[in-house]
Backbone as numpy.savetxt, mean C-alpha at the origin, in Angstrom:
# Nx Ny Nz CAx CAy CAz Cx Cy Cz
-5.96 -31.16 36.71 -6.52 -30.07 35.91 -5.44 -29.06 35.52
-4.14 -28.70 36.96 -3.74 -27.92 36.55 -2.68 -28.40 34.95
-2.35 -29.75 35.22 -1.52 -30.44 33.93 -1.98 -30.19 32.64
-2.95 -29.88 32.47 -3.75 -30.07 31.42 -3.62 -28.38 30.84
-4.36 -27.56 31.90 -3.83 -26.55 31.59 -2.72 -25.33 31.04
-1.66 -26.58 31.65 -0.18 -26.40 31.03 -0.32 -26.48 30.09
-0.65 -27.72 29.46 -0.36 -28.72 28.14 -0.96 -27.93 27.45
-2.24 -27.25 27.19 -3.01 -26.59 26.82 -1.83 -25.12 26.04
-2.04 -24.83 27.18 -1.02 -23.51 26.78 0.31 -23.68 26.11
1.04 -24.74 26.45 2.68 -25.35 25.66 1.70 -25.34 23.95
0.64 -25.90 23.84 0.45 -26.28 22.83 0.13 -24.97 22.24
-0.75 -23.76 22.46 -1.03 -23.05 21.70 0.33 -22.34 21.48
0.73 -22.09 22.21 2.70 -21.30 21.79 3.24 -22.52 21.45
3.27 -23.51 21.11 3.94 -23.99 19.66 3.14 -23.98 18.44
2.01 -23.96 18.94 1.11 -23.45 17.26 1.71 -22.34 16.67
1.16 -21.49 17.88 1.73 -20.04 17.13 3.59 -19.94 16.44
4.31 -20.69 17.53 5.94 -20.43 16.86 5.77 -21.02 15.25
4.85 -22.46 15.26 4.91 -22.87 13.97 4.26 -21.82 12.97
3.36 -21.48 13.15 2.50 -20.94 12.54 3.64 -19.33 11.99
4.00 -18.62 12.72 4.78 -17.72 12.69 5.93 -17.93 11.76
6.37 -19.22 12.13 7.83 -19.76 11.05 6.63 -19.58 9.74
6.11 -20.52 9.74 5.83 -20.68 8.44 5.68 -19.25 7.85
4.99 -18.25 8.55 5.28 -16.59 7.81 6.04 -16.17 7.54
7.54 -16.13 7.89 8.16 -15.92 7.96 9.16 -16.67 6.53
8.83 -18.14 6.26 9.14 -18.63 5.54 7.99 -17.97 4.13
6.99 -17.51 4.33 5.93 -17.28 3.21 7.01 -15.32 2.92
7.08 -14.76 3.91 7.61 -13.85 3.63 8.75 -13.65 3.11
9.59 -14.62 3.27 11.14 -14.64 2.54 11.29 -15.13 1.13
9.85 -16.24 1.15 9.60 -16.32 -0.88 9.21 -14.98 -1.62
8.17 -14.27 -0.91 7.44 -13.63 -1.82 8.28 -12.33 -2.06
9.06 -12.35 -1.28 10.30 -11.15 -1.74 10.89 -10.77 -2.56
10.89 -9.91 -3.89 11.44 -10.14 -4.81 13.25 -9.54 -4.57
14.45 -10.49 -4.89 15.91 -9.90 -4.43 15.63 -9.01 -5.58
16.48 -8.63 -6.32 17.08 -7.63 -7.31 17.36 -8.88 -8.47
17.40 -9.59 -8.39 18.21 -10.39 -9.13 16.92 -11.20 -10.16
16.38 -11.69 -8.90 15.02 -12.28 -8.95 13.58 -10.66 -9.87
14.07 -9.55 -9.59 13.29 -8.64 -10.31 13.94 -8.62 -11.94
14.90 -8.89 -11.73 15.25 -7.95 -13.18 15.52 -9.82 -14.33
15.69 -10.86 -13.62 14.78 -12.06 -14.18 13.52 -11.88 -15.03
12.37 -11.68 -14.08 11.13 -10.91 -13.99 10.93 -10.02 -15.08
11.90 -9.14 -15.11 11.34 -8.23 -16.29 12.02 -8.73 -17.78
12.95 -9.34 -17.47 13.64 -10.56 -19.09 12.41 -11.02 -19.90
11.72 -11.91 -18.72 10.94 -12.98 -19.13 9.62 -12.12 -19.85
9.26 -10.98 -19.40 8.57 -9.96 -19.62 8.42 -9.03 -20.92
9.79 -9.28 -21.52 10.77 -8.34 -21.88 10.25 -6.60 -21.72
10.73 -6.58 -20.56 10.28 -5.30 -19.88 11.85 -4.63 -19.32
11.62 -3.38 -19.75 13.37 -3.33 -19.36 12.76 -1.83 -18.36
13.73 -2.75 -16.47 13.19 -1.75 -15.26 13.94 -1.32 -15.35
13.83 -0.22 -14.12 14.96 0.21 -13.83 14.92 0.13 -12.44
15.95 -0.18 -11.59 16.09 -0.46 -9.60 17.09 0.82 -9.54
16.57 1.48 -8.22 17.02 2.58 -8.07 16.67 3.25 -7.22
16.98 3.62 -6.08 17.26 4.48 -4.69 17.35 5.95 -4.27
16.69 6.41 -3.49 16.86 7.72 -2.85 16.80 7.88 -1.76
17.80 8.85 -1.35 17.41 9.19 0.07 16.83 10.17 1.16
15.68 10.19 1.47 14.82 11.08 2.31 15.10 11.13 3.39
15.18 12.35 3.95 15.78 12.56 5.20 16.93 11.66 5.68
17.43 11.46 5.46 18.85 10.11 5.60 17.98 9.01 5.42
17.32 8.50 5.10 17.09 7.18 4.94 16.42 6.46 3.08
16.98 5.31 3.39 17.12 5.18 1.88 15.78 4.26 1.33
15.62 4.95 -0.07 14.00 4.11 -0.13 14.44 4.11 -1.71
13.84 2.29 -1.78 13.93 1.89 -3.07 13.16 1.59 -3.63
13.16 1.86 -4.85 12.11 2.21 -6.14 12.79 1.65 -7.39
11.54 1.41 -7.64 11.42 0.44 -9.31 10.87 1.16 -10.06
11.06 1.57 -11.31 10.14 1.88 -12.63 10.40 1.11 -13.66
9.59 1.66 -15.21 10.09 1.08 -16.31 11.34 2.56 -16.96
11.49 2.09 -18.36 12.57 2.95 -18.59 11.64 3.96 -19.05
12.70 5.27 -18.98 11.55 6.68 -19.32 11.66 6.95 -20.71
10.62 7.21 -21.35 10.53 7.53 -22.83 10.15 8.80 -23.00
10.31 9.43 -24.44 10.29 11.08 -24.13 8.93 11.64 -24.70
7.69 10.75 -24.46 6.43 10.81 -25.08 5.56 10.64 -23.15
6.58 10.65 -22.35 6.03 9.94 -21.01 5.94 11.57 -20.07
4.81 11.97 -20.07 3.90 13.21 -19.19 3.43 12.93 -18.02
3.04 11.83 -17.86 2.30 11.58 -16.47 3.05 10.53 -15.93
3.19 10.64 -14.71 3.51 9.83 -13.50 2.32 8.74 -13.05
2.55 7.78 -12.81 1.79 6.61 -11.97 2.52 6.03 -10.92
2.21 6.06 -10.30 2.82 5.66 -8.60 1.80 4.65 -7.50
2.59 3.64 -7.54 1.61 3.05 -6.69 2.19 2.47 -5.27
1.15 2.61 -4.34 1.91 2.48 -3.14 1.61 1.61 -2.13
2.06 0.58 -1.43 1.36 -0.71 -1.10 0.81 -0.45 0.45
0.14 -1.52 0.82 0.01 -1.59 2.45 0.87 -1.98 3.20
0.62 -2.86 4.65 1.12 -3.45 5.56 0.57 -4.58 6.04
1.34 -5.35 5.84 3.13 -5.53 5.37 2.84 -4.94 3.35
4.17 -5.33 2.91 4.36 -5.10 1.34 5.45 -5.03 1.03
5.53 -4.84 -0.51 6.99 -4.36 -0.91 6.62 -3.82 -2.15
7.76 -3.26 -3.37 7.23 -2.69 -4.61 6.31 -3.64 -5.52
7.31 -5.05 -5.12 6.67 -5.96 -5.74 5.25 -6.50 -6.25
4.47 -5.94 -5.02 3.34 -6.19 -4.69 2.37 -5.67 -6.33
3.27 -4.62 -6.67 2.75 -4.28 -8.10 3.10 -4.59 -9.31
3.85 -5.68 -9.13 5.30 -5.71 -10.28 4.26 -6.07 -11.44
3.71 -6.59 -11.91 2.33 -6.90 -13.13 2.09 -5.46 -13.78
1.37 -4.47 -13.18 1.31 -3.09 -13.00 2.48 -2.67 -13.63
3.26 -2.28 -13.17 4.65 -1.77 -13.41 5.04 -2.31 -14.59
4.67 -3.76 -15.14 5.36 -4.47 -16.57 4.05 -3.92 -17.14
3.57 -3.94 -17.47 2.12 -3.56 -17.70 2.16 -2.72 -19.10
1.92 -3.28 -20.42 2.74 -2.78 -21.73 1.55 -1.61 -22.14
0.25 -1.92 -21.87 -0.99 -0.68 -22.16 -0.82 0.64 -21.21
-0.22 0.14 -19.73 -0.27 1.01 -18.72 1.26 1.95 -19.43
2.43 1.35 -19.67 3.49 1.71 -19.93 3.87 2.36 -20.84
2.57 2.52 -21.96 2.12 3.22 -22.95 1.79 4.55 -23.10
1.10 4.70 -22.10 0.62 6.09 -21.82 0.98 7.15 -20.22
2.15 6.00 -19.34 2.66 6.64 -18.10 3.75 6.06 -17.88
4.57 6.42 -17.05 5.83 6.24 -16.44 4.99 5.38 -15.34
5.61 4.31 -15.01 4.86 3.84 -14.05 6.31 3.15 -12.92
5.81 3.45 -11.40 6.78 3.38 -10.70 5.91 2.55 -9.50
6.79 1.53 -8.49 6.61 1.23 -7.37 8.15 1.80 -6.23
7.41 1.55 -5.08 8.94 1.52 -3.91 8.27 1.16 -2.86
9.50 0.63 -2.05 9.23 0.12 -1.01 9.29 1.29 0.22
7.86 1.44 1.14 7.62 2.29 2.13 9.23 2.07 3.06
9.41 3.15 3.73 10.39 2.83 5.02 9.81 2.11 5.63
10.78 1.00 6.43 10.48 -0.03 7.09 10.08 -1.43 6.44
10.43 -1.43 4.75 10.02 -2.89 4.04 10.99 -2.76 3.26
11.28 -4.06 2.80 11.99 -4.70 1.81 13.24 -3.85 1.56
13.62 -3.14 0.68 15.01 -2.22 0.47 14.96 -1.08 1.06
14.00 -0.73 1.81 14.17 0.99 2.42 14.05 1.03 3.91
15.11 -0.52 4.18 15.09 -0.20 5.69 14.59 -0.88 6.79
14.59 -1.03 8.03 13.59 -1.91 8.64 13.25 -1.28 9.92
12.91 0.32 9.79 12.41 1.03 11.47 11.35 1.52 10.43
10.61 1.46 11.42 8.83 1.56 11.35 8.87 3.14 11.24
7.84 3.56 10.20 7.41 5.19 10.27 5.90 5.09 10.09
5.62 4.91 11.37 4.04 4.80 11.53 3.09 6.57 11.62
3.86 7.51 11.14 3.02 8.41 10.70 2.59 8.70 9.26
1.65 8.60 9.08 1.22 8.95 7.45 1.60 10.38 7.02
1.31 11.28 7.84 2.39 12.46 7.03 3.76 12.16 6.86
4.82 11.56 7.54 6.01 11.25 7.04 5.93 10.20 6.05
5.09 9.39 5.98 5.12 8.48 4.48 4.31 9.42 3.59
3.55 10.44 3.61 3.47 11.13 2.13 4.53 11.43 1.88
5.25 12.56 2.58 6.39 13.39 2.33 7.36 12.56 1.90
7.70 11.27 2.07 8.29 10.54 1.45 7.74 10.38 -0.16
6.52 9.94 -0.49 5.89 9.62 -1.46 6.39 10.92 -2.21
6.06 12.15 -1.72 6.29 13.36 -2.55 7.84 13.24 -3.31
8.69 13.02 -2.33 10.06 12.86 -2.61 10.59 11.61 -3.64
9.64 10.88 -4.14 9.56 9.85 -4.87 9.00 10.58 -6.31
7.70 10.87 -5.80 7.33 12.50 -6.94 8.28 13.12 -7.98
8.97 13.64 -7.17 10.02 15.23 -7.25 11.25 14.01 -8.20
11.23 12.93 -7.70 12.77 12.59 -8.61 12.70 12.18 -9.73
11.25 12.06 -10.27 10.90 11.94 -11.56 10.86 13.34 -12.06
10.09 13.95 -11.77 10.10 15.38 -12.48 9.09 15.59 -13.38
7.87 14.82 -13.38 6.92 14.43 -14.21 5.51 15.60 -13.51
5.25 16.80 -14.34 4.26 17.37 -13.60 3.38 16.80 -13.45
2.65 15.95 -14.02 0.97 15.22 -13.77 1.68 13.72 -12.99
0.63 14.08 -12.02 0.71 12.56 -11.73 -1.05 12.00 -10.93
-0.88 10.39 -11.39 -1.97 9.59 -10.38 -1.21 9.05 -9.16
-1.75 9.08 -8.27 -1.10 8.21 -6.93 -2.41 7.12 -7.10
-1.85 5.80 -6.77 -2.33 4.52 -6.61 -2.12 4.17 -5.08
-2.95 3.92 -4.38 -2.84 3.16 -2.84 -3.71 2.19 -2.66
-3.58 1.16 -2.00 -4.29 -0.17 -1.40 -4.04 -0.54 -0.12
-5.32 -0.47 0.69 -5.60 -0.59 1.91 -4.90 0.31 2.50
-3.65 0.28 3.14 -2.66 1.32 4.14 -2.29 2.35 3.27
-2.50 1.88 1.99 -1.14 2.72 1.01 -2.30 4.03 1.00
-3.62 3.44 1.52 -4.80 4.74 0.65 -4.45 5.66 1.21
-4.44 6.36 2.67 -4.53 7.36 3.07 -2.99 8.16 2.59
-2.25 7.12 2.56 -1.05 8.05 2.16 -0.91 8.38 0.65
-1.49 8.07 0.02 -1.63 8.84 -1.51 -2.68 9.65 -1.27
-3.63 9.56 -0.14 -4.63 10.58 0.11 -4.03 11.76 0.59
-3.14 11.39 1.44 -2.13 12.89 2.15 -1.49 13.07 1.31
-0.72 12.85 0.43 0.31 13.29 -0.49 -0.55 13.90 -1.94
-1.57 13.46 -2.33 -2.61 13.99 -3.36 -2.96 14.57 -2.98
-3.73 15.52 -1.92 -4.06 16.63 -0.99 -3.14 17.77 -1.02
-1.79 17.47 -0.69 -0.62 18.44 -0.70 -0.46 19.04 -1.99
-0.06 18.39 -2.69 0.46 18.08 -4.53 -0.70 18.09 -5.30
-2.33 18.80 -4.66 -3.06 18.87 -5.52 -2.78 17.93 -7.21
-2.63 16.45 -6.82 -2.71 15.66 -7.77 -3.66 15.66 -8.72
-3.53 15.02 -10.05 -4.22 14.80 -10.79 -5.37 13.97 -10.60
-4.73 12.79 -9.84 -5.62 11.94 -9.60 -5.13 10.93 -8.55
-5.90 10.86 -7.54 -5.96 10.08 -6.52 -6.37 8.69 -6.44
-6.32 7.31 -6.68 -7.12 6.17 -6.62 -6.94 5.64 -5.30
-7.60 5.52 -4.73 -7.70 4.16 -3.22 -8.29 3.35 -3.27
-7.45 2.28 -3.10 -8.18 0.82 -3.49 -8.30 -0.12 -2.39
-9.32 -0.28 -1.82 -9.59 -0.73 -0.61 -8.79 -0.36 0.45
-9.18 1.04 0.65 -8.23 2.25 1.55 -8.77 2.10 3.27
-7.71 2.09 3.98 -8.21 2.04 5.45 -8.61 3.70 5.49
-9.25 4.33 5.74 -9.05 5.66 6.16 -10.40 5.93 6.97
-11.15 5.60 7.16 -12.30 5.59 8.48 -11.51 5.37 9.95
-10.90 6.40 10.84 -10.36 6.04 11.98 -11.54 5.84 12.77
-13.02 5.71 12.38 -14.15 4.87 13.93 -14.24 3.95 13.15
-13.90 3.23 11.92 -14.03 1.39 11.94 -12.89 1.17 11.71
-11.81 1.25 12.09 -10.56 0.74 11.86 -10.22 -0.87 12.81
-10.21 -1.98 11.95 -10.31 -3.15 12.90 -9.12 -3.63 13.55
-8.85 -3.98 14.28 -7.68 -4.67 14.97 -7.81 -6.01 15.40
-7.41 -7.05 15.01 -7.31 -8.63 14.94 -6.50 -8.51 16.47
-6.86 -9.71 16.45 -6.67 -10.68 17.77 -4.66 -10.73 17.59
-4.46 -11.10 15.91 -3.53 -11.66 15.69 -2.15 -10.51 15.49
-2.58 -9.10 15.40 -1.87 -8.14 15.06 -1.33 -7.68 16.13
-1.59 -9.08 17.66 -1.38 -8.52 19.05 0.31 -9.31 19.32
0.64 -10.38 18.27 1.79 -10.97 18.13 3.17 -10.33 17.65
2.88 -8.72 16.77 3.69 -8.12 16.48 4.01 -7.10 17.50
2.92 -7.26 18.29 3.40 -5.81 19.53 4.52 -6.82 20.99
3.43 -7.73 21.17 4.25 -8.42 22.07 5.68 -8.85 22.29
6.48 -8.52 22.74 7.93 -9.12 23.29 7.98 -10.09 22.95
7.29 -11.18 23.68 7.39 -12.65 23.66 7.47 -13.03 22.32
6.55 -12.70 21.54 6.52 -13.03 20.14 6.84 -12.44 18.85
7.29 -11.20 18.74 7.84 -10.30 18.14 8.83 -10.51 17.56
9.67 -11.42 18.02 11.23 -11.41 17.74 11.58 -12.52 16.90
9.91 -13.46 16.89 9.97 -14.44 15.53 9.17 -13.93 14.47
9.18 -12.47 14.89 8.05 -12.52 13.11 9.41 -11.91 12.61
9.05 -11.72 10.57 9.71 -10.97 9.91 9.51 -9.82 9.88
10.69 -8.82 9.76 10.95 -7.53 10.16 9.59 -6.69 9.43
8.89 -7.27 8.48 7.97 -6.82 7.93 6.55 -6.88 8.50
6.35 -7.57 9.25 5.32 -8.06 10.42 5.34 -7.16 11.33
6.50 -6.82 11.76 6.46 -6.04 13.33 6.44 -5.00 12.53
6.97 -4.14 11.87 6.82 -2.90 11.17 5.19 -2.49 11.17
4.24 -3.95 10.35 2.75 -3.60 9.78 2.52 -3.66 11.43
2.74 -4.42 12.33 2.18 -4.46 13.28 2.21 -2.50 14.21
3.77 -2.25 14.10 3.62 -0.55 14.66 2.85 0.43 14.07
2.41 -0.24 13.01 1.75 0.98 11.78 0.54 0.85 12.61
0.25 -0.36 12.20 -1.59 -0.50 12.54 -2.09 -0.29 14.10
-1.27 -0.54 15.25 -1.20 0.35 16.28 -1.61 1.81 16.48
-0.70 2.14 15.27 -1.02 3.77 15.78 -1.83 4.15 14.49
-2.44 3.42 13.31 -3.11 3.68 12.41 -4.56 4.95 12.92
-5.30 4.33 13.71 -6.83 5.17 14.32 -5.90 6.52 14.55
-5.10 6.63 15.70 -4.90 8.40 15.52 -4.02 8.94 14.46
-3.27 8.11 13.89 -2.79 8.91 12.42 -3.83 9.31 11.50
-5.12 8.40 11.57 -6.18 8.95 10.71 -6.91 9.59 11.08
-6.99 10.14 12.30 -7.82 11.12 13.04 -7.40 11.91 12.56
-5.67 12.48 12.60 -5.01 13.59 12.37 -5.22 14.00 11.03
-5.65 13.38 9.79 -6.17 13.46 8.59 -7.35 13.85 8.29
-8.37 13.39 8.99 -9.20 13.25 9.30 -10.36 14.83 8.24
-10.20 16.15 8.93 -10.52 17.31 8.23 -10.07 17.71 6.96
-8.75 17.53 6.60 -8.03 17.29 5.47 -8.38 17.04 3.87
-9.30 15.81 4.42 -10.01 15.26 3.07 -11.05 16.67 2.51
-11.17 17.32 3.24 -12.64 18.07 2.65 -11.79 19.26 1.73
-10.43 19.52 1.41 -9.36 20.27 0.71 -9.11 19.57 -0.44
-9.94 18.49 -0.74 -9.29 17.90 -2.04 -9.83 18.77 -3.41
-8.46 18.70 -4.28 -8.94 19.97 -5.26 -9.06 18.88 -6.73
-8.08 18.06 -6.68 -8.16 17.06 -7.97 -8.72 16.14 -7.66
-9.24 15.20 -8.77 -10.20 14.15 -8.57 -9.44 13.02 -7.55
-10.83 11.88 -6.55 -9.70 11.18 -6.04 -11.39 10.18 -6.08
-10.78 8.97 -6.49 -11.51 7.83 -6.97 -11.57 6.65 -5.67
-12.26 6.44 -5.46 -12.36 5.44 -3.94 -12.77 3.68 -4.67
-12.14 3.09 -4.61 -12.87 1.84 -5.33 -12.79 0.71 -4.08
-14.16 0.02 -3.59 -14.26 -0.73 -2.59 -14.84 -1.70 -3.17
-15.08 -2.91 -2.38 -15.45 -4.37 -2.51 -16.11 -3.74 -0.78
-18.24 -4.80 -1.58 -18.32 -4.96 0.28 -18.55 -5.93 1.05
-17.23 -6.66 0.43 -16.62 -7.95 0.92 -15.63 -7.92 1.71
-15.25 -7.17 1.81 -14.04 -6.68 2.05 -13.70 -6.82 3.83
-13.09 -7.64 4.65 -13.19 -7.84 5.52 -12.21 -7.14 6.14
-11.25 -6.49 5.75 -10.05 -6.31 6.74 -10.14 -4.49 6.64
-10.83 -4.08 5.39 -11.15 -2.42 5.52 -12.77 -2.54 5.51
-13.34 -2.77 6.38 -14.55 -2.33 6.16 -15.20 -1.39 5.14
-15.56 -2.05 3.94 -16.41 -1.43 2.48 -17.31 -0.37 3.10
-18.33 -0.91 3.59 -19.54 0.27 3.91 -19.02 1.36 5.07
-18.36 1.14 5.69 -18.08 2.23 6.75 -17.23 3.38 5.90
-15.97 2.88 4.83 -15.32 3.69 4.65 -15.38 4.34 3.20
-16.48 3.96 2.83 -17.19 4.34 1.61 -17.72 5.16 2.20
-18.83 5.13 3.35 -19.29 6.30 4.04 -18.48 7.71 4.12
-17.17 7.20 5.03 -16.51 8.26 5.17 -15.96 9.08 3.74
-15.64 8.41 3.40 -15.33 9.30 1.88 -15.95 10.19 1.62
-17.56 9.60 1.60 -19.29 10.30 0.97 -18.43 11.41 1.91
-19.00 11.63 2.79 -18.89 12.24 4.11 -17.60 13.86 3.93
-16.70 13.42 4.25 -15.54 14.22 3.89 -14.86 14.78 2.40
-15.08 13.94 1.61 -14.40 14.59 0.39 -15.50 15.06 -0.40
-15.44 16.25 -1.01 -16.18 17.27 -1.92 -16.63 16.20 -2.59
-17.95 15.94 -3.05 -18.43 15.29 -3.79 -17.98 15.54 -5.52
-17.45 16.97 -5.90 -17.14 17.46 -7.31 -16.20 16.66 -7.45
-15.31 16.73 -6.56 -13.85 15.43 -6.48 -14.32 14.00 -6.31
-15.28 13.84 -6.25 -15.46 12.55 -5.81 -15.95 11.21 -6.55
-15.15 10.36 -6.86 -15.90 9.22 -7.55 -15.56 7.78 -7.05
-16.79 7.06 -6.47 -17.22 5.91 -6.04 -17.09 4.70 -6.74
-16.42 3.99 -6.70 -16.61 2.71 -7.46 -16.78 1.18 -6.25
-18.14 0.75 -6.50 -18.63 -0.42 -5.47 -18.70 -1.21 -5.91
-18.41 -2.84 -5.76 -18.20 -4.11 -6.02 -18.97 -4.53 -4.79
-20.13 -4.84 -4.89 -20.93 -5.84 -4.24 -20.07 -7.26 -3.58
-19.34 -7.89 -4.70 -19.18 -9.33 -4.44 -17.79 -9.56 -4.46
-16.97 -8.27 -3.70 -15.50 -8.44 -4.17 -15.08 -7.81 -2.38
-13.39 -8.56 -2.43 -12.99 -8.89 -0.79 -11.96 -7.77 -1.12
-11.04 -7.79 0.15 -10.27 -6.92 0.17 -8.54 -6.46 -0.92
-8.21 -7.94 -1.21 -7.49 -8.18 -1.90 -7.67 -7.93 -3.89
-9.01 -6.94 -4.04 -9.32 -7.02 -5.33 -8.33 -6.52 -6.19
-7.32 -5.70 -5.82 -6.00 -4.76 -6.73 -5.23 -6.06 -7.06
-5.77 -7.50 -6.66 -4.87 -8.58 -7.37 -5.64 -9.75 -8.02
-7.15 -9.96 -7.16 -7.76 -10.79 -7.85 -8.59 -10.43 -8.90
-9.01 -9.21 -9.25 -9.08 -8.49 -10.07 -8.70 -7.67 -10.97
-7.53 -7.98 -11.47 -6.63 -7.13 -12.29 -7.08 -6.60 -13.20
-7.76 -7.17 -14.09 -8.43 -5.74 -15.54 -8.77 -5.28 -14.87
-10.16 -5.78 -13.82 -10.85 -4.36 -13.76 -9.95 -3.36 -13.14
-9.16 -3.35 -12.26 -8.54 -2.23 -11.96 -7.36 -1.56 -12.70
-7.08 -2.87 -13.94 -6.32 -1.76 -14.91 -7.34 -0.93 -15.76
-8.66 -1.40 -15.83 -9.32 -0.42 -16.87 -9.57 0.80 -15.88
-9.74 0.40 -14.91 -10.21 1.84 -14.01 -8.64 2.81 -14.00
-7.79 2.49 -13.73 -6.39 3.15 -13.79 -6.38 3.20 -15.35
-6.38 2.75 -16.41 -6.52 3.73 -17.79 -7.71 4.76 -17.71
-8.81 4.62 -17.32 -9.88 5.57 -17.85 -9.32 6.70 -16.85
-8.75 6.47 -15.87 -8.06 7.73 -14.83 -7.27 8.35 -15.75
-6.38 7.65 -16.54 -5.49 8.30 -17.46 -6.15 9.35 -18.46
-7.05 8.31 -19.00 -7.42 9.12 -20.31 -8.50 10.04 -19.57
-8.26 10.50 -18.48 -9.54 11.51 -18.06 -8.87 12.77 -17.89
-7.68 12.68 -17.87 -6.97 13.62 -18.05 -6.60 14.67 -18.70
């Protein structure tokens, strides 16, 4: 019995090492180099621009398109965990969106070009976001967030009394915040040291995610510009109905606008692309 038991266990830790490589291998495709972006925008004919700043000593890289002198508003969009700018690069080429905003991505500290130590407080990733803000110089702006990215365009739109706030399948309910079985591989020693640096990063975030959003928590009820919540309540990894609640709940209803998808999962900012580019134009033109 006890043989078996062994065997048992050898086998699930080589599942997992395989299973892990293969992330690791999924994470090193979906990466866009520099080289591989500005390809991307050829084929597009989209002309970016790659380009860096540094907050508090540490360096965070950012993508836009080129700035035109008809361009007033800022669009900023800001990803979850794991991510990179990339995650928006469609968005960002985006010739209707590019029309009427400057539109920018970057990579949070701790992903892709800005680094690889974890800043698992959401006030230090607004204040970053702000500082992403400020180097455009663009007084109006929308902040864009998905899933992780929500609360931190929620803290940074709060501060910067933004124009406009969107969260798109935003974690920000710290009493349903879920934690997987599997998000226990980025904390662990044993197994930690085969994920990609982008894994263990999402993994320190989402650790300390519930009391970073506690600390937010009163905050929301200060919102002065509009901030748009758009959920799916399909949505398995942010709980739709709980954090639709909280929204109701905390943010001024005058600020407040709901958008619900019955039959849509968590990933909708990709399997759904019009609709969330028409909802990010009518944000524009509400302006």
């Amino acid at each position: 019995m006890k043989k078996w038991f062994k065997r048992i266990y050898i086998g699930i830790f080589i599942l997992t090492v395989l299973v892990i490589g293969a992330v690791n291998i999924g994470m090193g495709v979906m990466r866009f180099t520099n080289l591989e972006a500005e390809e991307y925008f050829d084929e597009r004919g989209f002309e970016g621009i790659i380009d860096s700043i540094v907050v508090n000593g540490r360096e965070v890289k950012i993508v836009s398109d080129k700035p035109e002198e008809s361009d007033s508003i800022l669009l900023v969009f800001v990803h979850g965990a794991p991510g990179t700018w990339d995650a928006f690069k469609e968005y960002v080429t985006d010739k209707d969106l590019n029309s009427k905003a400057r539109i920018v991505s970057y990579d949070r500290p701790g992903y892709g070009g800005s680094g690889d130590i974890a800043m698992p407080s959401i006030q230090e990733q607004s204040e970053v976001l702000k500082e992403v803000i400020k180097y455009f110089g663009l007084k109006r702006n929308i902040l864009i967030g998905h899933s992780y990215g929500g609360p931190i365009v929620g803290s940074a739109g709060l501060d910067l009394e933004s124009d406009a706030v969107i969260m798109i399948a935003p974690l920000v309910d710290p009493e349903s915040e879920p934690l997987f079985w599997y998000s226990y591989f980025s904390y662990w020693k044993l197994t930690s040291w085969l994920l990609p640096t982008e894994l263990v990063v999402a993994g320190l975030e989402k650790f300390a995610h519930t009391e970073e959003l506690e600390k937010l928590k009163d905050n929301w009820k200060e919102a002065k510009g509009e901030f748009i919540h758009i959920h799916g309540l399909k949505d398995g990894l942010a709980p739709g109905k709980e954090n639709l609640a909280f929204t109701n709940r905390q943010i001024p209803q005058n600020n407040l606008n709901t958008v619900v998808y019955e039959d849509k999962g968590h990933l909708i900012i990709w399997t759904d692309y019009n609709l969330m580019k028409e909802e990010i134009l009518k944000a524009i033109d509400n302006l």
